[in-house]
N, C-alpha and C positions, 0 to 999 in steps of 0.2 A: 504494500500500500504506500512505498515510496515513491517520490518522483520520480518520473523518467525525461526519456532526454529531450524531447519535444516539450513537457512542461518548462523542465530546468530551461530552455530555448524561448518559451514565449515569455518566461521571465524577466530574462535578462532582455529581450527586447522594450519591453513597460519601464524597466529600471532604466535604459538607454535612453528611451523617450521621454522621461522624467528629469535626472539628471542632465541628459548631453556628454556624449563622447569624451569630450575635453574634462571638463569637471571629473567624471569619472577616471581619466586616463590621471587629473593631479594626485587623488582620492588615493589612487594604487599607486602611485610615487610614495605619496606618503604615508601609508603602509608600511611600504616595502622599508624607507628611513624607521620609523618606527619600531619594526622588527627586529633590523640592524643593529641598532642602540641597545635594544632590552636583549640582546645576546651577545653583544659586546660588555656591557654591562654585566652580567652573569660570570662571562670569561673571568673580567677583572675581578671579580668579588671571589670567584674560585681561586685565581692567584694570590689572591691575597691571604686568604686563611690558610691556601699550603703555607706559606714564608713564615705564617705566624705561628704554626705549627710547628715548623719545625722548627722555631725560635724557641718555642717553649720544653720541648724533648729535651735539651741538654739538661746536664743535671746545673744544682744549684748548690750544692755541699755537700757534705757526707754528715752523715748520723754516728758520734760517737759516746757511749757510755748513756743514751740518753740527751743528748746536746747536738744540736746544729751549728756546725764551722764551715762556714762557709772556702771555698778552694782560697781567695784572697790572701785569708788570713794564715791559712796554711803553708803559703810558699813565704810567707814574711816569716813566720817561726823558723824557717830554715834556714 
């Protein structure tokens, strides 16, 4: 009970006749930027939390007797 390809066709003619060619051809420009942005944007935000990820993995001191020394202060005692 889905469209078929003669409806999906008198469709897009009504929406042709309504909008105009041109409006519609900006409409799918700007889309298409649209698109672009919200997946370059995703990229970016992906890259970002790997680097911050793997910022955070390193360790930050060791655990001795109960105490946190951080590595800093461990190569000054030396």
């Amino acid at each position: 009970m889905g469209f078929g390809v003669s409806e999906l066709l008198i469709l897009l003619l009504i929406v042709a006749l309504l909008f105009g060619t041109k409006k519609l051809r900006n409409m799918g420009g700007d889309l298409g930027s649209a698109v672009k942005s919200f997946r370059s944007a995703i990229t970016d935000k992906d890259e970002k939390e790997e680097l911050t990820d793997a910022n955070d993995s390193s360790p930050q001191g060791e655990v001795i007797e109960g105490k946190v020394e951080s590595s800093n202060e461990e190569s000054s005692k030396n």
